[in-house]
VEXGUTI-853155 format. One line per field, with one value per residue (C-alpha): x, y, z; residue in one letter. Coordinates in Angstrom, 3 decimals, always signed. Each point is the difference from the previous one (the first is absolute). Example, Ala and Ser with C-alpha at 12.3 -4.5 7.8 and 13.67 -1.06 7.14 Angstrom:
BEGIN
x c(+12.300;+1.370);
y c(-4.500;+3.440);
z c(+7.800;-0.660);
rest c(A;S);
This chain:
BEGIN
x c(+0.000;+2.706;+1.835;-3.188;-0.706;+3.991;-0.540;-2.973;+1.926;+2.491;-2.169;-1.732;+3.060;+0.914;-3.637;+0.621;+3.296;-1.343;-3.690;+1.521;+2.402;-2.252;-2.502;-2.924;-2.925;+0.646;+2.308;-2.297;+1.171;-2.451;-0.842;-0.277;+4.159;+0.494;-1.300;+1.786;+3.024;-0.809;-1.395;+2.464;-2.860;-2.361;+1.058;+0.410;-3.045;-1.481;+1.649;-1.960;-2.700;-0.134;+2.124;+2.788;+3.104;-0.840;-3.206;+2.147;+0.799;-3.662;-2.419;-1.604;-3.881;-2.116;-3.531;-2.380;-3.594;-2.811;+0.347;-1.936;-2.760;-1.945;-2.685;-0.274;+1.799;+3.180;-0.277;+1.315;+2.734;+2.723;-0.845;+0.417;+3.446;+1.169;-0.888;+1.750;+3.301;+0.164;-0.716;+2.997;+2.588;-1.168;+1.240;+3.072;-1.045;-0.263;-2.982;-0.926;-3.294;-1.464;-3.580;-1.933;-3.688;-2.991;-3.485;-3.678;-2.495;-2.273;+1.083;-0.566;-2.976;-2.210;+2.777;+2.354;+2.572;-0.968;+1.232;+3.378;-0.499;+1.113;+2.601;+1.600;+0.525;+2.814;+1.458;+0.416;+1.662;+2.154;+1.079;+0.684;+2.220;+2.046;+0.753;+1.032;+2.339;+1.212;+1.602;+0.183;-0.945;+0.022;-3.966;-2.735;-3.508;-2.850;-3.058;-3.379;-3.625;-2.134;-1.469;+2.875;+2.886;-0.037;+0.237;+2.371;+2.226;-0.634;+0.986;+2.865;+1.445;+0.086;+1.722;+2.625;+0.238;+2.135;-0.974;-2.564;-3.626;-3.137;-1.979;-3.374;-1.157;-3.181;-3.729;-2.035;-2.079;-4.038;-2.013;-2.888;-2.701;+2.723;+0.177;+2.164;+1.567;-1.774;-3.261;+0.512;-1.443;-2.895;-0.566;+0.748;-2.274;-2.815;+0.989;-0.311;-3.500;-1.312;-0.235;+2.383;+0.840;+3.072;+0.626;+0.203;+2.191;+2.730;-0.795;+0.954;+3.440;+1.367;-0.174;+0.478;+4.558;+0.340;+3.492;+3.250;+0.465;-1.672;-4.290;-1.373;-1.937;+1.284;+0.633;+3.270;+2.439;-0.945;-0.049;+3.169;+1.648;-1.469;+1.512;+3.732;-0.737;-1.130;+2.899;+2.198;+1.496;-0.960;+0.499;-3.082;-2.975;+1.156;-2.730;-2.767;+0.474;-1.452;+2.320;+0.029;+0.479;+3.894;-0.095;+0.800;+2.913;+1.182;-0.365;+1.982;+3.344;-0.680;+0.676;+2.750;+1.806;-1.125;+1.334;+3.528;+0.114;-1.601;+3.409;+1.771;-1.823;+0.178;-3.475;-1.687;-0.359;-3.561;+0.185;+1.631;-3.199;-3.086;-1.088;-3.328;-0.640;+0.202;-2.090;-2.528;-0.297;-1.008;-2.622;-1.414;-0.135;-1.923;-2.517;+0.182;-0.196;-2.398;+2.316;+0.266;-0.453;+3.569;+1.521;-0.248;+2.338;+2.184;+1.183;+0.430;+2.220;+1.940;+0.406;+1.382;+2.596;+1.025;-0.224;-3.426;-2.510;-3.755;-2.944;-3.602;-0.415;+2.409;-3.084;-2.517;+1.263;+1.194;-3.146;-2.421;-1.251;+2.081;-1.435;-0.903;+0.440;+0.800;-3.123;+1.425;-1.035;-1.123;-1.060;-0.350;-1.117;+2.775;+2.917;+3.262;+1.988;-2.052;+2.358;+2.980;-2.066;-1.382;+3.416;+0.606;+1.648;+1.097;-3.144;-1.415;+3.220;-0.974;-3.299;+0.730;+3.218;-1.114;+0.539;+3.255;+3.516;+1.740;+2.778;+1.014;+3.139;-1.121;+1.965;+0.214;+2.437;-2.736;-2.554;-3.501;-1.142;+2.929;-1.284;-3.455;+0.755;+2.344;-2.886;-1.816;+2.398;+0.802;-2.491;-1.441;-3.377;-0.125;+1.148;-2.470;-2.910;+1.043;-0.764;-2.872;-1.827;+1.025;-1.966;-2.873;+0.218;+0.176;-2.916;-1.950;-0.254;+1.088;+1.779;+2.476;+2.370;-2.320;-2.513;+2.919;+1.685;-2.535;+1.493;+0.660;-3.272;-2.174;+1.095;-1.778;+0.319;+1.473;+1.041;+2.788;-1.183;+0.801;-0.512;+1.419;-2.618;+0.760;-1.647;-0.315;+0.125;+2.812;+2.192;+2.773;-1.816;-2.200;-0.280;-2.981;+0.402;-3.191;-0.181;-0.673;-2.662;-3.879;-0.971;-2.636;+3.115;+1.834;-1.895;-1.711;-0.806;+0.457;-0.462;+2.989;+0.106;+3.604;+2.297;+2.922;+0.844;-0.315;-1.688;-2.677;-1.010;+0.063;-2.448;-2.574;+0.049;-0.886;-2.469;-2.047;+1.258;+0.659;-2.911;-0.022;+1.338;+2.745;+4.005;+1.400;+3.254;+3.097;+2.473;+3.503;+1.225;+1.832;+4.160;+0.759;-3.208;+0.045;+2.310;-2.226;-2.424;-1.846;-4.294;-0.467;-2.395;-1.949;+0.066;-1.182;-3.140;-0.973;+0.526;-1.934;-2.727;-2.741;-1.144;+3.066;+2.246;-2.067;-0.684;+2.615;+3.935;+2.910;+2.267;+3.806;+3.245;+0.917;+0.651;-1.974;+0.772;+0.180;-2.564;-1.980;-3.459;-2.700;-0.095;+3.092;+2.464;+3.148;+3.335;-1.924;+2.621;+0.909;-0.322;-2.206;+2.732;+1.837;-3.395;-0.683;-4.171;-0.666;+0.683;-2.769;-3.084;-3.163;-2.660;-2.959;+2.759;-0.486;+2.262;+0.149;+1.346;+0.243;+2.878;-0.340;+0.617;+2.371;-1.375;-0.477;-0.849;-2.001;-2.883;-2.703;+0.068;-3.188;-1.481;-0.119;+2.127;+1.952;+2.476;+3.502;+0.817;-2.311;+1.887;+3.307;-1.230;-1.121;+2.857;+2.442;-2.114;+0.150;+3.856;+0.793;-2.471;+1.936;+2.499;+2.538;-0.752;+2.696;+2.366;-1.247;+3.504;+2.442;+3.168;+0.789;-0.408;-3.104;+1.119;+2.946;-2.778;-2.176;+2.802;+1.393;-3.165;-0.347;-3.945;-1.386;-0.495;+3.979;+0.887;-0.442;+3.797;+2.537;+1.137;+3.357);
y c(+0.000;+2.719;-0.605;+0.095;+3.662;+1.104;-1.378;+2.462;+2.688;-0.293;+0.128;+3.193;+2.163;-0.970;+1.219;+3.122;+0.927;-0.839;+2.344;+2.521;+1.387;+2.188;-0.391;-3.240;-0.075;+2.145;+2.395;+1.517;-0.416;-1.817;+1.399;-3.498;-0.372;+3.063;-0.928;-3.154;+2.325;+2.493;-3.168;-3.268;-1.855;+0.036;-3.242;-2.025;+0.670;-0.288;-3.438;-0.846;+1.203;-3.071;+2.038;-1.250;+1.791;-0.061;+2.010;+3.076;+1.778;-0.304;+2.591;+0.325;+0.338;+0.605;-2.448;+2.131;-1.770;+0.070;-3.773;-1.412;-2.236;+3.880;-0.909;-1.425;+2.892;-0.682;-3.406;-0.977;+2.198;-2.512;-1.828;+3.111;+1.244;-3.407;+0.603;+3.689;-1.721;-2.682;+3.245;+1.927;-3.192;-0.502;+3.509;+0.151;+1.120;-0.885;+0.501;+0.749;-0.172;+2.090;-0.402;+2.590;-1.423;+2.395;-1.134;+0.086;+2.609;-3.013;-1.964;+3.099;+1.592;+0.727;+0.463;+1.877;-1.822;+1.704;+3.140;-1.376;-0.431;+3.394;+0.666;-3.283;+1.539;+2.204;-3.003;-1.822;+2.788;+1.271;-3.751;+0.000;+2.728;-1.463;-3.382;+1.584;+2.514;-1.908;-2.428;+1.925;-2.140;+0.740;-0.387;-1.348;-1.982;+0.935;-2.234;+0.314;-0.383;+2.193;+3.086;+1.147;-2.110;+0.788;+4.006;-0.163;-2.188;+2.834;+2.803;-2.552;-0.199;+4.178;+0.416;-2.597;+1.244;-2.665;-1.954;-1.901;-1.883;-0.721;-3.820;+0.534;-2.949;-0.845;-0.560;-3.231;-1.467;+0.215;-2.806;-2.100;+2.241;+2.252;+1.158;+2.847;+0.772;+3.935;-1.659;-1.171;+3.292;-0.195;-4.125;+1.200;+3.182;-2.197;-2.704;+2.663;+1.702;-4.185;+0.088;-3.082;-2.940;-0.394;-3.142;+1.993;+2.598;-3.072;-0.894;+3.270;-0.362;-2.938;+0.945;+3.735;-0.809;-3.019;+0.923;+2.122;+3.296;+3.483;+0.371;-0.669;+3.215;+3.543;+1.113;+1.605;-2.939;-0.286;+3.435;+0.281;-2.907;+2.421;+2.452;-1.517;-0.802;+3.066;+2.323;-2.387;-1.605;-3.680;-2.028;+1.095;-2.559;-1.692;+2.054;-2.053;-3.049;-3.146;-0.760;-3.908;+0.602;-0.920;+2.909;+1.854;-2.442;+1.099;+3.636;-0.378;-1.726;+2.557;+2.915;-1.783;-0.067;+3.544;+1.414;-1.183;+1.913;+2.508;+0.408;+1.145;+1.806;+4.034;+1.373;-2.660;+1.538;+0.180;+4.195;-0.402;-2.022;+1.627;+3.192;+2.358;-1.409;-3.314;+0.488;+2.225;-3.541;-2.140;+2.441;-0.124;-3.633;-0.082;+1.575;-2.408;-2.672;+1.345;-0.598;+0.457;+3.105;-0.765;+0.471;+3.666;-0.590;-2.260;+1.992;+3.287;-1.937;-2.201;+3.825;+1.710;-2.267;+0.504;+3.929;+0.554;+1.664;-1.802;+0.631;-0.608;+2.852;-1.663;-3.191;+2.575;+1.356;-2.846;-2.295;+3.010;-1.124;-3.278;-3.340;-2.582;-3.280;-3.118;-1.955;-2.050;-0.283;+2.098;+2.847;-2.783;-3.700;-2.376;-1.588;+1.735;-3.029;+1.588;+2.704;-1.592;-2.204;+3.360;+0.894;+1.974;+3.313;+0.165;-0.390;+2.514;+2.065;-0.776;+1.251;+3.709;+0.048;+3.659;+1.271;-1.995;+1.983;-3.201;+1.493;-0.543;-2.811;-3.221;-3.030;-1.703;+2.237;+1.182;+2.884;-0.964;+0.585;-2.391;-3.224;+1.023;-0.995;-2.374;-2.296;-0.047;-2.000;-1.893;-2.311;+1.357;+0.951;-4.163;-1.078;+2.318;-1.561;-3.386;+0.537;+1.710;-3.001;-2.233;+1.959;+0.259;-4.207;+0.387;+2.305;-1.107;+3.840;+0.934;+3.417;+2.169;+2.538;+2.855;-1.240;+0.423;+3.102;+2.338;+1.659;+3.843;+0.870;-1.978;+0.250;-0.595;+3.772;+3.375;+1.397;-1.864;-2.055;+2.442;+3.633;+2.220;+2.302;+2.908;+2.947;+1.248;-3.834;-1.411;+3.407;-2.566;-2.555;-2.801;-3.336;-2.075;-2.729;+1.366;-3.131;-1.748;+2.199;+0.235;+3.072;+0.755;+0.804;+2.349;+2.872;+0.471;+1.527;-2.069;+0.297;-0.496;-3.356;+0.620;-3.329;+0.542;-3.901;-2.736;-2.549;+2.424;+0.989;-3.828;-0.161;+2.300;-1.170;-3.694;+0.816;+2.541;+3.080;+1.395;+1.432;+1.202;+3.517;-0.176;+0.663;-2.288;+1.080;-2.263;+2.492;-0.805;-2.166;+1.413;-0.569;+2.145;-1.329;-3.193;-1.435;+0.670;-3.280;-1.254;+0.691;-3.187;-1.981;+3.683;+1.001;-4.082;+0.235;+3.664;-1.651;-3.100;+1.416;+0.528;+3.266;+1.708;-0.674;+2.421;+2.379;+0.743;+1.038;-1.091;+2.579;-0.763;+1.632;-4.035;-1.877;-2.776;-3.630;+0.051;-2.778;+2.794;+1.314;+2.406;+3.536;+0.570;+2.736;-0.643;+1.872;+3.216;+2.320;+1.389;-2.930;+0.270;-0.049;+2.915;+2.297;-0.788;+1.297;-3.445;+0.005;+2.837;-1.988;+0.204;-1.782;+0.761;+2.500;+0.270;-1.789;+0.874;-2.398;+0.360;-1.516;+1.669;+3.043;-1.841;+1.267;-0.676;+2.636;+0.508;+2.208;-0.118;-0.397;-1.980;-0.788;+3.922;+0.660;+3.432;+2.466;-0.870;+2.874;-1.098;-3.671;+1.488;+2.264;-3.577;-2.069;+2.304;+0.124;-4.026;+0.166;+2.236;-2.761;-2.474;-2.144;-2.630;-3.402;-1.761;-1.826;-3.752;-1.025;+0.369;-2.242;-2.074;+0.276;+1.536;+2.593;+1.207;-0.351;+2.268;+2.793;-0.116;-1.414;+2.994;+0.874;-3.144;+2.552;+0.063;-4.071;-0.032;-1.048;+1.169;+3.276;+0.317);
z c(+0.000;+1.064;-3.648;-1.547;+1.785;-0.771;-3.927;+0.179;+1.529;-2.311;-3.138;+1.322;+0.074;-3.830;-0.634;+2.326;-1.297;-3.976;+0.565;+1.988;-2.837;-0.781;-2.299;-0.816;-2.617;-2.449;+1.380;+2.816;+3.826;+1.726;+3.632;+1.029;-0.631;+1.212;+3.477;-0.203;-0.042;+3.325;+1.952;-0.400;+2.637;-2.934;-2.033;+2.408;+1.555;-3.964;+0.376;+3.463;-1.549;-2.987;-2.402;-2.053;-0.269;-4.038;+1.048;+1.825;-3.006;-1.471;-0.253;+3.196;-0.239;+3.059;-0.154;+2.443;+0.244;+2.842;+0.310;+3.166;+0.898;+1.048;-3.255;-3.360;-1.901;+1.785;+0.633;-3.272;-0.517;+0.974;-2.814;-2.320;+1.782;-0.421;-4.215;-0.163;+1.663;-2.936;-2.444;+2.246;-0.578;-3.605;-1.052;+2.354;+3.241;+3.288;+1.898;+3.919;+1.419;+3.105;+0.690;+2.013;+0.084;-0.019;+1.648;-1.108;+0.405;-0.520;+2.951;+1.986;-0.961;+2.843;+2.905;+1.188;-2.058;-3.796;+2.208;-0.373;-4.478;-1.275;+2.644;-1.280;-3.353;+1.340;+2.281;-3.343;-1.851;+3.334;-0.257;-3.535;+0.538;+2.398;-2.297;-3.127;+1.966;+3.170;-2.710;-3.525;-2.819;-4.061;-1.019;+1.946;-1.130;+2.426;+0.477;+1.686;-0.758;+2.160;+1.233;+2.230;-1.006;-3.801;+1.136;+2.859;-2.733;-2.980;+2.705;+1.194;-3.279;-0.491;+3.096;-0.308;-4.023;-0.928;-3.303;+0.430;-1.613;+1.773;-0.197;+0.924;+1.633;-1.929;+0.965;+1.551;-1.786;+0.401;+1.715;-0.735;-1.590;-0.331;+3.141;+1.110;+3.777;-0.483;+0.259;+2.983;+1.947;-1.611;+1.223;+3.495;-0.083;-1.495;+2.292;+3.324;-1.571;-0.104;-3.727;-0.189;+2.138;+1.460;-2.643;-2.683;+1.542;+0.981;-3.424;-1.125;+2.655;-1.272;-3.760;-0.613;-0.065;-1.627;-1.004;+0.604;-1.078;+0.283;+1.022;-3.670;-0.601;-0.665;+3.724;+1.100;-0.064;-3.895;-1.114;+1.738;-1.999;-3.145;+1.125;+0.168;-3.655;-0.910;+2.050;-2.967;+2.939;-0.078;-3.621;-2.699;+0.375;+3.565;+2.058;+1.536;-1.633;+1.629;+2.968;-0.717;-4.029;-1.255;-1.517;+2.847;+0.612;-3.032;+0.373;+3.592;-1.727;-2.669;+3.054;+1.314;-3.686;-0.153;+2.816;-0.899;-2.541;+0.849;+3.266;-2.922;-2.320;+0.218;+1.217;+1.460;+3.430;+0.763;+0.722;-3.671;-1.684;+2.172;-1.122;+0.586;-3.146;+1.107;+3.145;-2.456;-1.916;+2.795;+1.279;-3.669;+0.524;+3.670;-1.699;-2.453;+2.565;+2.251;+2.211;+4.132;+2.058;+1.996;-3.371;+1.360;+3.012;-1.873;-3.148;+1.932;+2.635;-2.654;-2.495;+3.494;+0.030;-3.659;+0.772;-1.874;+0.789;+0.018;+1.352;-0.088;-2.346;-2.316;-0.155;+0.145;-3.009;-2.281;+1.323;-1.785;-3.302;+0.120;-1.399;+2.825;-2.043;+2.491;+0.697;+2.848;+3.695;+2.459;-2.597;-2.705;-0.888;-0.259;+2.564;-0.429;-1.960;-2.835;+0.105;-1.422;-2.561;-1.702;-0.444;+3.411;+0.110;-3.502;-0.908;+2.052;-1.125;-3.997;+0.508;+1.480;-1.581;-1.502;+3.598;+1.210;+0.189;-2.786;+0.484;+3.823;+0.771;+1.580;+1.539;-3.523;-0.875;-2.864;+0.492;+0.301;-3.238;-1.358;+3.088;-1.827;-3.181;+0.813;+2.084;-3.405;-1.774;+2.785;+0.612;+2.809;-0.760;-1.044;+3.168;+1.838;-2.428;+0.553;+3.890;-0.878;-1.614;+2.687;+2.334;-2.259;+0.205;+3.724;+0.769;-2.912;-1.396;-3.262;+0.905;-2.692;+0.613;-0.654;+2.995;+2.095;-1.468;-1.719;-3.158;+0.524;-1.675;+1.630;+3.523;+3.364;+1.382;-1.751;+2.675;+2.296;+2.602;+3.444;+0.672;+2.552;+2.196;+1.603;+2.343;+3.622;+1.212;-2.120;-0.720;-1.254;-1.648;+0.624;-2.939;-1.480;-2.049;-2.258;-2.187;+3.004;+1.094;-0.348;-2.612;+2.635;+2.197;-2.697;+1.473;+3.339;+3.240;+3.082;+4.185;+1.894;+2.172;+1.258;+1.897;+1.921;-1.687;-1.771;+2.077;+1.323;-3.747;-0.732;+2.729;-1.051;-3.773;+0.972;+2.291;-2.532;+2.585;-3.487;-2.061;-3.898;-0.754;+3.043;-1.259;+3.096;+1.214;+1.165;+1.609;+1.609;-1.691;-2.556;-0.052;+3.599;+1.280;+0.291;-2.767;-3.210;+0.038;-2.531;+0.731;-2.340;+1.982;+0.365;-3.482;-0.781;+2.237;-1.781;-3.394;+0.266;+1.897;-2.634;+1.581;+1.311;-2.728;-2.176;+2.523;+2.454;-0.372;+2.218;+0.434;+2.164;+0.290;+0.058;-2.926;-2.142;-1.372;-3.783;+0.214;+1.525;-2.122;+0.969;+0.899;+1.876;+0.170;+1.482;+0.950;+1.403;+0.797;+2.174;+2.200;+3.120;+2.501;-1.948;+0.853;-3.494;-0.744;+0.010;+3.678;+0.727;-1.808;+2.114;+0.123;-3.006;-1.330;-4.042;-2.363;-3.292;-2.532;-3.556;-2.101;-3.300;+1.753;+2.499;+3.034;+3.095;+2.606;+3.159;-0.995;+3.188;+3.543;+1.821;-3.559;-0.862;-3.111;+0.844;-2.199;-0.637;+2.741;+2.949;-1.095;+0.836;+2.977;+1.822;-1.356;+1.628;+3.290;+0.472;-1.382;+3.006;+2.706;-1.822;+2.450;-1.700;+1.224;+1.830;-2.515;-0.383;+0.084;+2.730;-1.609;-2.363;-4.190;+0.080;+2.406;-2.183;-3.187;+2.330;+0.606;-3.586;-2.684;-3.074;-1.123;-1.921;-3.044;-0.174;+0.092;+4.319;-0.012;+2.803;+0.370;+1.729);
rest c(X;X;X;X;X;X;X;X;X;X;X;X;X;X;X;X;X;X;X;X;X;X;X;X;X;X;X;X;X;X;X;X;X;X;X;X;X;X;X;X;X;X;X;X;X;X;X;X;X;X;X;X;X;X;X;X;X;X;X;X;X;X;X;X;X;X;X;X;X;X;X;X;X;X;X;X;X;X;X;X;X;X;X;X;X;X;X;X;X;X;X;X;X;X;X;X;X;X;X;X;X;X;X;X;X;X;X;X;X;X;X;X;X;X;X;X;X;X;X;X;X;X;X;X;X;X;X;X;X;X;X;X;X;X;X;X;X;X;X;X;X;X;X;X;X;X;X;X;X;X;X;X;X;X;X;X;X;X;X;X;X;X;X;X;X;X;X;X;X;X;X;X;X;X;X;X;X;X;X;X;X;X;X;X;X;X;X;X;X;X;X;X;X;X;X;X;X;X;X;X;X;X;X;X;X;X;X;X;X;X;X;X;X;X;X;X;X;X;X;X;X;X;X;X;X;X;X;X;X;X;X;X;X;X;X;X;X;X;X;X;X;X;X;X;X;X;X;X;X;X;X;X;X;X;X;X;X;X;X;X;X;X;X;X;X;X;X;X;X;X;X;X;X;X;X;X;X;X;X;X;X;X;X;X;X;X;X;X;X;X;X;X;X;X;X;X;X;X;X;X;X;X;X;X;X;X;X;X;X;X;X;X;X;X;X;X;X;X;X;X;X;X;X;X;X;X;X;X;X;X;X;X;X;X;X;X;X;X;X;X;X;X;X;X;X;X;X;X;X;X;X;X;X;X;X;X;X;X;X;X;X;X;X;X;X;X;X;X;X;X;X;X;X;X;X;X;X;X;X;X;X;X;X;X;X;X;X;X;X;X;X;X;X;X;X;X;X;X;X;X;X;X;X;X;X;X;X;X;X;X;X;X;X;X;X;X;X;X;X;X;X;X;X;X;X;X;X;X;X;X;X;X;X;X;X;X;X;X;X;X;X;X;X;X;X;X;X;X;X;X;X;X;X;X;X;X;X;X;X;X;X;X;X;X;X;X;X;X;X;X;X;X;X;X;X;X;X;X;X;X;X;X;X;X;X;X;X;X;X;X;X;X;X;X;X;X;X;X;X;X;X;X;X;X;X;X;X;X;X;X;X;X;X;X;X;X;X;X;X;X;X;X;X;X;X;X;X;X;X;X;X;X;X;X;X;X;X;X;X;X;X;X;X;X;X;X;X;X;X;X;X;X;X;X;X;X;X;X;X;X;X;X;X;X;X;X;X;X;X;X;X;X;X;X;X;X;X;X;X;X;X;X;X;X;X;X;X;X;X;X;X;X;X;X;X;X;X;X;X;X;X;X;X;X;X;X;X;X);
């Protein structure tokens, strides 16, 4: 054994003295072999590691992934690291993995624990940060799946700013009947109003994740996998694609071979390939998508760390007069795994193409315009159909691409799929997902039924405490409050309640699932425990909503509408009764997220 370990030694000082000459791959100095040369601990600790002295001098690439038993969007992600390290060795590299695992909203919803979701997003990244620069390494491959991982990874990979390509980790597939996890709230609300058995809600249980990979309609974890696409940081077509397909294997060693070359090519840095332009793009596809509310804290977030500028304004304004053309789950028909057989984001991309910056850089090396037209000759679009009419054989539907992605001019909606309102009780912005929304809702005047929470609003929805024409408030629990929650199981009793969901809005400075539908309005800024007007709602106060106009203001006190001036006169009287409320927090996470959280209208990430 010890002449095996001095053989070894030996061999990794020829490879030291040979790579550190100077130069490897092409001429550029690799910052991997340049930390071999300030730290002489590293290769043999490489070597203790499973490294072979032949490996020292390799490019070094960094494999980051949420891998963990926390949910199904994770869960898998071994499987796919282990495919980007054959794709790393194939083209000459060496590859390292580090796993920082995210958890599910999911798993939490309904306790104290979803408090914990958002603030996890800057864990991940803060984490991120400290493995790519504790230990420098050439390029990196990031991979994750879902609603907090796939951001924290995207605003990871800006900070570090190393080379680097994103995997997306792909979507379950549906269930029997096609059944979907987001219609889950709706079996338990029916199930707690005795409209269903408590069968057919275990029946519902057992069969809504039959697989691996991300929730299988478009909620946050699946717009965000868009969104890696569409930022031209993961490889063209490898968004949402079924989690269990090979495909996705082969997309993985793809990103491994990728990333190689990518150590040494000039301007691959991510801060080199994302633009405003780029970010521009993927808002143009959300509203393509339909895609989740969140996306509003996540882009602003991942743009601050590239040094751009974002805000809900910037969705405001691109979402006005776009074409809304995915018909997929929540706001749509069909499971997500439809996604990828219509063609996925290039599709989507082909179809508004009139609209898209062509010219921005993207991982390939290519600009977008050039991955566009090189997925034509490809055989992509063949592969995708191919899936496509294996699903119709499963389900027993005959579906084309066009029921999944409408053309450009014959879309679902002309105008985006989410406003942002503004007036005396959002002064910074609140969002609605208006595709999601009852028409009866677009405009309206509604009495004030203000909660201090959650659970007590809960409360008073299932027991019919709520009549017709109220605009119920959920207050405090926006990102100082208590974390940022999501109201899902809130905004799921509204929307499947025959009555309510045509007749009453939900209005939070918290946040929503993407699975979430109904008249909601999220992100209502400032927050409650900033003194935000939110905070000074009263009792049969009037709301006024009305999203063409993208309002939302208090207009009456007591059910008597008054003038904008008396609004302000009595505002400013209950802002000076107004007392902060103890912080909910004393240590921990969620006491630093407290002290430090921005306004969910600019991403809700830390400020130092």
């Amino acid at each position: 054994m010890q002449q095996k370990i001095c053989m070894w030694r030996k061999r990794a000082e020829k490879e030291r003295e040979k790579d550190l000459e100077g130069t490897t791959m092409e001429g550029k100095q690799l910052k991997s072999q340049e930390m071999r040369r300030l730290a002489p601990e590293l290769d043999p600790l490489r070597i203790g590691t499973g490294w072979k002295p032949e490996d020292l001098g390799k490019p070094q690439i960094m494999i980051e992934s949420t891998f963990g038993d926390s949910h199904p969007g994770s869960g898998h992600l071994d499987v796919l690291v282990e495919e980007v390290r054959k794709g790393i060795e194939q083209a000459g590299g060496r590859g390292a993995r580090y796993f920082c695992t995210d958890i599910c909203d999911g798993e939490s919803q309904g306790t104290d624990g979803i408090n914990f979701s958002l603030v996890s997003r800057e864990m991940i990244t803060n984490m991120i940060e400290i493995h790519a620069n504790a230990t420098p390494f050439d390029a990196g491959v990031y991979l994750a799946s879902c609603d907090k991982g796939m951001p924290a990874n995207l605003m990871g990979l800006a900070r570090v700013d190393i080379p680097a390509v994103v995997v997306p980790g792909g979507t379950m597939n549906a269930g029997p009947e096609m059944l979907t996890l987001e219609q889950l709230g709706m079996y338990s609300a029916k199930f707690q109003r005795g409209e269903i058995d408590e069968e057919k809600l275990n029946w519902a249980k057992c069969n809504a994740c039959p697989s691996c990979g991300a929730c299988s309609f478009i909620g946050t974890a699946s717009t965000m996998q868009i969104m890696a696409e569409a930022l031209g940081l993961a490889l063209p077509g490898s968004a949402l694609m079924p989690a269990t397909s090979p495909d996705l294997s082969d997309y993985a060693r793809q990103a491994g071979e990728r990333a190689v070359r990518m150590a040494t090519e000039p301007g691959m840095r991510p801060s080199e390939i994302v633009t405003e332009a780029s970010f521009e793009n993927a808002i143009l596809v959300h509203a393509a998508i339909s895609g989740s509310t969140n996306c509003l804290l996540h882009i602003p977030a991942i743009a601050h760390e590239f040094g751009i500028e974002i805000t809900g304004d910037t969705f405001d304004r691109l979402h006005r007069n776009a074409r809304y053309l995915l018909n997929i789950r929540p706001a749509g028909k069909w499971p997500a795994e439809c996604f990828y057989y219509a063609g996925g984001v290039p599709a989507i991309m082909e179809e508004i193409k009139g609209h898209l910056h062509l010219d921005v850089m993207t991982v390939t090396g290519r600009t977008l315009g050039e991955n566009l037209e090189e997925l034509k000759n490809n055989g992509f679009y063949g592969r995708c159909g191919k899936w496509l009419e294996e699903f119709n054989g499963r389900y027993n539907v005959n579906l084309t691409k066009t029921d999944i992605i409408r053309p450009y001019d014959d879309p679902i909606g002309t105008n985006g799929s989410i406003a942002i309102l503004k007036g005396n009780l959002a002064p910074e912005g609140a969002v609605i997902k208006h595709t999601a929304c009852p028409k009866e809702m677009f405009k309206a005047v509604l009495r004030a039924r203000p909660f201090d929470s959650e659970e007590e609003c809960l409360d008073a929805v299932l027991k019919h405490k709520v009549e017709k024409g109220d605009a119920v408030f959920i207050r405090y629990e926006g990102p100082k409050g208590s974390g940022m929650p999501e109201m899902f199981y809130t905004s799921e009793a509204i929307s499947s309640d025959k009555e309510l969901g045509r007749s009453i809005a939900l209005i939070t400075d918290g946040r929503f699932s993407g699975a979430s539908t109904g008249p909601v309005i999220g992100h209502c800024s400032p927050e409650a425990e900033d003194g935000g007007p939110i905070a000074l709602v009263e009792e049969g106060d009037l709301i006024e909503i009305d999203v063409a106009e993208r309002k939302l203001n208090i207009i009456g006190v007591a059910g008597e509408e008054k003038t904008p001036e008396e609004i302000a006169r009595i505002l400013s009287e209950r802002r000076n009764n107004w007392k902060p409320r103890t912080p909910k927090y004393q240590k921990g996470v969620l006491r630093l997220f407290s002290e430090y959280a921005a306004s969910p209208m600019k991403g809700a990430y830390l400020e130092y």
